[in-house]
C-alpha positions as CSV (number, residue, x, y, z in Angstrom):
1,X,95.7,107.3,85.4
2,X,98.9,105.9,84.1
3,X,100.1,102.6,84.3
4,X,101.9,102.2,87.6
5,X,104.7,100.1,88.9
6,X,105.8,99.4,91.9
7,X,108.5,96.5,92.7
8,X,109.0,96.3,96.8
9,X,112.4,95.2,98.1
10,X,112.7,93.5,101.3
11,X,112.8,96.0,103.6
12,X,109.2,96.8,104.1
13,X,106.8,94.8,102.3
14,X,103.9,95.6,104.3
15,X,104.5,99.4,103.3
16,X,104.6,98.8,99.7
17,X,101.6,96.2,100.2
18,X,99.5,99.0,101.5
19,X,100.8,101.6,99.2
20,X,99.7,99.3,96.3
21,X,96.3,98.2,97.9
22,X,95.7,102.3,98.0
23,X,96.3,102.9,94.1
24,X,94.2,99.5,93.2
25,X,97.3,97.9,91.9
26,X,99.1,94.9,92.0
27,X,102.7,95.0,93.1
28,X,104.7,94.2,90.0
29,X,106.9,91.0,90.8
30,X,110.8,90.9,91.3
31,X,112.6,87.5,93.1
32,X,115.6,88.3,95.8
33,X,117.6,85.4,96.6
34,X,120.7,85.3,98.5
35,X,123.6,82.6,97.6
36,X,125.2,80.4,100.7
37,X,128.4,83.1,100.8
38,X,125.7,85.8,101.3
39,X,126.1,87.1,97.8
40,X,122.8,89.1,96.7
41,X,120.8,88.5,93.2
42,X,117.5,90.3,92.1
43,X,115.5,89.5,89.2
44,X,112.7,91.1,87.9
45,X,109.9,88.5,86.9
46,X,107.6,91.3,84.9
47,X,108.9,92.9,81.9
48,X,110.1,96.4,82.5
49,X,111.3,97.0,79.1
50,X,110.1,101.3,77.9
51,X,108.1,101.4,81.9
52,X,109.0,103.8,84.3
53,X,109.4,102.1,87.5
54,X,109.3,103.1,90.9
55,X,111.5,101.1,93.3
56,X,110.8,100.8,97.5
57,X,113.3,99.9,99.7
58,X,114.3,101.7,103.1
59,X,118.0,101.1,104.0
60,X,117.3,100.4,108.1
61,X,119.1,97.5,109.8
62,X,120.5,95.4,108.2
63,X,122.3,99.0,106.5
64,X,124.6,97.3,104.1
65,X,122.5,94.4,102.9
66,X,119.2,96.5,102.1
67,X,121.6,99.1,100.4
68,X,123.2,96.4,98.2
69,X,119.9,95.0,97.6
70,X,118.9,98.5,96.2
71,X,121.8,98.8,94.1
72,X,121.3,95.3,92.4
73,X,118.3,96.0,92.1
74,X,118.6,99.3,90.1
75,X,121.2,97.6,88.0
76,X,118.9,94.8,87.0
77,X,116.3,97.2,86.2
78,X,118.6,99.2,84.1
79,X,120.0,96.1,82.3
80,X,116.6,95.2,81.7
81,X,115.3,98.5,79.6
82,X,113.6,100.0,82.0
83,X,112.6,103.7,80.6
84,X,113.1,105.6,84.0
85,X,113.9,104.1,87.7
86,X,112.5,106.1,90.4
87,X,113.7,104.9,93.9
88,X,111.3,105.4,96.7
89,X,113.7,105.4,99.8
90,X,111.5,105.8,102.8
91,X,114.1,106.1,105.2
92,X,117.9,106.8,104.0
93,X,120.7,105.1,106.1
94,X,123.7,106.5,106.3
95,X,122.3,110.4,106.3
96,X,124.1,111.3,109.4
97,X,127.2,111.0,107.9
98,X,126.5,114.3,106.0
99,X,129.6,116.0,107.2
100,X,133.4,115.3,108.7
101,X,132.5,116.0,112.0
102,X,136.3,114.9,112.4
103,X,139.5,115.1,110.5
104,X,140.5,111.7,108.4
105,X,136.3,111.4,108.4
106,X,134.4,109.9,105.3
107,X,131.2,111.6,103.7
108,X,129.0,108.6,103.4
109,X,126.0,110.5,102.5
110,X,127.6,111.3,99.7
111,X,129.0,107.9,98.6
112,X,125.7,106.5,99.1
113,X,124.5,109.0,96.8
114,X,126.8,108.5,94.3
115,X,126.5,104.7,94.4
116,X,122.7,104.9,94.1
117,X,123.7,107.3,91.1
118,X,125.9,105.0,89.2
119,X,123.9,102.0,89.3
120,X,121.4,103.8,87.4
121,X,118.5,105.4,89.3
122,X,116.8,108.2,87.6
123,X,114.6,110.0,91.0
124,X,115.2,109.5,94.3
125,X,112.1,110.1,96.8
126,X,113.1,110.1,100.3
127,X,110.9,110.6,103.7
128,X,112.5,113.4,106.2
129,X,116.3,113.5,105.0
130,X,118.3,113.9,108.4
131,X,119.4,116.9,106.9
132,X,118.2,118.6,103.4
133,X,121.6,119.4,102.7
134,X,121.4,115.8,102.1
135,X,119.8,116.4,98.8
136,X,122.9,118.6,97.3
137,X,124.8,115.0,97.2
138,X,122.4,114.1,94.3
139,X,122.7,115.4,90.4
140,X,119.4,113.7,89.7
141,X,116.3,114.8,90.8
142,X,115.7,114.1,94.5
143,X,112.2,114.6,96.2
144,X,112.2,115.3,100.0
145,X,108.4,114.0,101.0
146,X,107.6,115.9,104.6
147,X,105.7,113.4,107.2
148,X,104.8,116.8,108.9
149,X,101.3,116.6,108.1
150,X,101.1,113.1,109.0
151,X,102.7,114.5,112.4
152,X,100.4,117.2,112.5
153,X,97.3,114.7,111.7
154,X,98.0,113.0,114.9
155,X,98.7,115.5,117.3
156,X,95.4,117.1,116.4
157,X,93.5,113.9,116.9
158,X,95.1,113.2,120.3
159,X,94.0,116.9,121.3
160,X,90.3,116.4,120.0
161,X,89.4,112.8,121.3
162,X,91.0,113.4,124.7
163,X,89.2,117.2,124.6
164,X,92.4,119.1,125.6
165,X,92.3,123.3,125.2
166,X,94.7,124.0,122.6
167,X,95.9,126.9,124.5
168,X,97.8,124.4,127.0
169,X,99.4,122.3,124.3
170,X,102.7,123.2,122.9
171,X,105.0,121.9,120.2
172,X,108.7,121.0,120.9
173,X,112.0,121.0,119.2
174,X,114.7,118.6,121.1
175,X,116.8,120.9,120.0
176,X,117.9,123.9,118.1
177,X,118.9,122.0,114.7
178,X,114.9,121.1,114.8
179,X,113.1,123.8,114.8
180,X,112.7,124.0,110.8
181,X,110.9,120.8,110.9
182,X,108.6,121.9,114.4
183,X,107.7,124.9,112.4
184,X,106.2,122.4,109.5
185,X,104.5,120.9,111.9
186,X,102.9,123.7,113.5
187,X,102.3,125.6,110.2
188,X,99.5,122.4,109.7
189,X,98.4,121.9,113.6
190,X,97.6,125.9,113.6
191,X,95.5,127.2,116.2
192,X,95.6,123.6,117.8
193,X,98.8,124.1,119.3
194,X,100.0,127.6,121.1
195,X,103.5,128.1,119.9
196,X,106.7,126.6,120.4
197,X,109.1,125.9,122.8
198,X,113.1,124.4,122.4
199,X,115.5,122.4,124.3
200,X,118.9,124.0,124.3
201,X,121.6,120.9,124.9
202,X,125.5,120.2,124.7
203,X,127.6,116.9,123.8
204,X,130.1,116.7,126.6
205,X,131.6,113.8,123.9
206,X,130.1,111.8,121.2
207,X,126.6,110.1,121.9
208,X,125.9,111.8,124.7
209,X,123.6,114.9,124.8
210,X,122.9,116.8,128.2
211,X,119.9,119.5,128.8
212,X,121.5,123.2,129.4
213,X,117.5,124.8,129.9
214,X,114.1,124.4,128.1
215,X,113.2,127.7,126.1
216,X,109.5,128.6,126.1
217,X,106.5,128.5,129.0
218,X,105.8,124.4,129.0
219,X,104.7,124.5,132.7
220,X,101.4,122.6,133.2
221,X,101.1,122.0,129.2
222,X,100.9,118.9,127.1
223,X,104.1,118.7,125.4
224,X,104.4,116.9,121.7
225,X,108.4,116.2,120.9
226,X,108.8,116.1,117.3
227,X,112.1,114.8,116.2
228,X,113.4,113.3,112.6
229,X,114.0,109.3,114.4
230,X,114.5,107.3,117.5
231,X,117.6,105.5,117.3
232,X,118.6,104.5,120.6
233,X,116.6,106.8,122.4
234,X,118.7,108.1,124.9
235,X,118.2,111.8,123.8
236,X,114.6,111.8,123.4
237,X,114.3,110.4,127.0
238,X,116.4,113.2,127.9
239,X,114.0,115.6,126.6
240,X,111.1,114.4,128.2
241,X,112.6,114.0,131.7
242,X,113.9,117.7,131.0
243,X,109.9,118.9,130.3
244,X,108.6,117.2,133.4
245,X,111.3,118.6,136.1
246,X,110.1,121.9,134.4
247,X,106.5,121.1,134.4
248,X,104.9,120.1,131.7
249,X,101.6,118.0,132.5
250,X,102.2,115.5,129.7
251,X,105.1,114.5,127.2
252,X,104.3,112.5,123.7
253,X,107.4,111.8,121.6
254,X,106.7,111.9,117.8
255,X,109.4,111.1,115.3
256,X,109.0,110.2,111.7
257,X,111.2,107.0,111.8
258,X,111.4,104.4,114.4
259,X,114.8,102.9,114.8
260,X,114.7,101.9,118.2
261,X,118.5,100.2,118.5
262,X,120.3,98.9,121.4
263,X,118.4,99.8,124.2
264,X,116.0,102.0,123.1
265,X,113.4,99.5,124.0
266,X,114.2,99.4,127.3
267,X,114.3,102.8,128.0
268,X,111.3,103.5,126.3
269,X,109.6,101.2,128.7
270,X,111.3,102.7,131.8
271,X,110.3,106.2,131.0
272,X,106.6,105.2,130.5
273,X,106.4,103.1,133.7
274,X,108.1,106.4,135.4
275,X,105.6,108.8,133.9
276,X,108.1,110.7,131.9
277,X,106.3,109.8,128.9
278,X,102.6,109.4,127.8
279,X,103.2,108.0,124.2
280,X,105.8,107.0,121.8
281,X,104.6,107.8,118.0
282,X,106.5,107.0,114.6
283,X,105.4,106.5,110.9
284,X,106.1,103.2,108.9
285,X,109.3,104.3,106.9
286,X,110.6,101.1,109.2
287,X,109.4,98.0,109.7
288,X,109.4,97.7,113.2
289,X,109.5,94.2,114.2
290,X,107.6,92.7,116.6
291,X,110.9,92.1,119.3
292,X,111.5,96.2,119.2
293,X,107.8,96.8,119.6
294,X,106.7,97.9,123.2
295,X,103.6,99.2,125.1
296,X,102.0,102.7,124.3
297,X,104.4,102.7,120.9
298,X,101.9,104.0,117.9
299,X,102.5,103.5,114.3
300,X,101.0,105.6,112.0
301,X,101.1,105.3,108.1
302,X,102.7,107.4,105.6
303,X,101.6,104.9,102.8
304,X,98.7,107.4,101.6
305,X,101.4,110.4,102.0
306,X,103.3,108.3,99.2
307,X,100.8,106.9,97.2
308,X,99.0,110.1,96.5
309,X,103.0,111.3,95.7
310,X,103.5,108.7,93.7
311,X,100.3,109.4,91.7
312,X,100.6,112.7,91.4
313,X,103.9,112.1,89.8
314,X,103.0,109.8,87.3
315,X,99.6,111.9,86.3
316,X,102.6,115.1,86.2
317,X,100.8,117.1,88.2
318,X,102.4,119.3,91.2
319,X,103.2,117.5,94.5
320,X,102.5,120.5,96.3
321,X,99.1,120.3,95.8
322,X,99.0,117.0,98.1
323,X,100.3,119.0,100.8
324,X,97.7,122.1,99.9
325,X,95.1,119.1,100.0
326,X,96.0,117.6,103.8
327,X,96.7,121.4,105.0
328,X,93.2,122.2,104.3
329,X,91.8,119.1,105.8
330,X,93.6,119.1,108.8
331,X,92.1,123.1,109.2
332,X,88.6,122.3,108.7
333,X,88.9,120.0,112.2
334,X,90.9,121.9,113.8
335,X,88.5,125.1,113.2
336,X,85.3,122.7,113.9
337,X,86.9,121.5,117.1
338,X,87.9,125.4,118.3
339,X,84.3,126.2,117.7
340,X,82.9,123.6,119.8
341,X,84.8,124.4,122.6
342,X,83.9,128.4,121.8
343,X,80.4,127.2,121.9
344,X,80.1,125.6,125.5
């Protein structure tokens, strides 16, 4: 294998720590310190001169400061000879404003893009865009990484160690604009799940979402919502109160990225406590910190999703084939597990 590395921002050390610790590397050293008017500086403390370099920082909370961070950090690496910057970007901020959903309304999708662009990145890798439109914005290469068998890794296991039939569990879109990634999800859970059902919902005004009808037989099933991120949580909730008033046994919410803002926290724990909910699962693209974290929340990792990318990259061979790889895994149990049951 070729030489690898990897600088981790502030964001989400532990990440990049495990993402390391999986390709027997050591993370390659760079120093962010921050001046008393708040002004940013990064330095790198290991040559980069001819390397290609891979760069991970997600742009959660605090938006503006992890972005600028990024975009110092670029221009460092760039000033500093660095063959080719790769920027890992495990979860994008600013990629719901991907449209003018308003006259007199900016595209800041775009100038993130463009800033990221300027400062001298060569690849972007990103972890379930918002939107893949998202990727148009970009006239570099951009990789969309799919958590969807990470998602589908998960739901299998929660069907085989609590020995559910597969014909009473059921995927679930919150909503129409979600069925591409449901249908990811399900093209890896298989014969462990049977079919898919949609929640159909309007936006009387902004931030607010209200359930019209659920589409597809959820009565007496376990449910699995699958959704891109939690943010505040109010529509997820929404979702799973929705399933249960139309009788679904059990609801787990899945989402790739775990933003949980405002009071997300609170009504996470209310709709546990109230049975709406069974679990709440999300991947690491966030660092969750310990003051957001909450009973019955599960974190799963991505860090092999993107190590494995990131290897596969550097070795030039086809990404696809990591997703091939986890596909044909994830069949193997959930054939084994279908026989089993066949079998008693």
């Amino acid at each position: 294998m070729a030489e690898i590395n990897i600088f981790g921002l502030s964001s989400n050390q532990p990440l990049v720590e495990e993402i390391c610790e999986l390709l027997g590397i050591d993370q390659s050293r760079a120093k962010t310190s921050r001046f008393a008017d708040g002004e940013i500086i990064v330095q790198s403390l290991d040559s980069v001169r001819g390397r290609e370099i891979y760069i991970i920082q997600s742009t959660n909370q605090p938006v503006n400061d992890n972005l600028m961070e990024l975009l110092i950090a670029i221009d460092a690496f760039k000033r500093a000879s660095a063959a080719k910057i790769n920027v890992v970007i495990p979860y994008f901020g600013y990629a719901r404003q991907d449209r003018k959903a308003k006259g007199r309304q900016p595209i800041t999708a775009k100038l993130v893009a463009n800033m990221i662009e300027n400062a001298g990145a060569d690849r972007i890798i990103c972890v379930d865009l918002h939107s893949t439109q998202t990727m148009g914005f970009f006239d570099i290469p951009l990789d969309n990484f799919s958590t969807a068998q990470s998602v589908a890794s998960e739901i299998v296991d929660t069907i085989i160690d609590l020995k559910l039939n597969p014909k009473d569990c059921i995927l679930v879109s919150p909503d129409h604009g979600g069925l591409t990634r449901v249908h990811n999800v399900a093209s890896f859970t298989g014969a462990a799940t049977s079919g898919i059902a949609v929640i159909a919902k309007r936006r009387p005004e902004p931030g607010k979402a209200e359930v019209e009808f659920v589409l597809g037989d959820i009565e007496g099933k376990t449910c699995f919502v699958v959704d891109d991120m939690i943010d505040t949580g109010g529509t997820i909730i929404n979702a799973a109160k929705a399933l249960k008033e139309h009788g679904a046994k059990t609801v787990y919410l899945i989402a790739c990225h775990g933003l949980f803002n405002g009071p997300a926290k609170q009504r996470m724990e209310e709709a546990i406590a109230e049975g709406y909910v069974e679990e709440i699962i999300v991947t690491n693209t966030i660092n969750i910190p310990e003051e957001k974290r909450f009973n019955k929340l599960k974190i799963i990792s991505i860090a092999e999703l993107l190590a494995n990318m990131i290897k596969s990259s550097v070795d030039c061979h086809s990404l696809s084939d990591v997703y091939n790889d986890y596909h044909e895994f994830i069949q193997k149990r959930v054939t084994k597990y279908i026989e089993s049951l066949e079998t008693k």
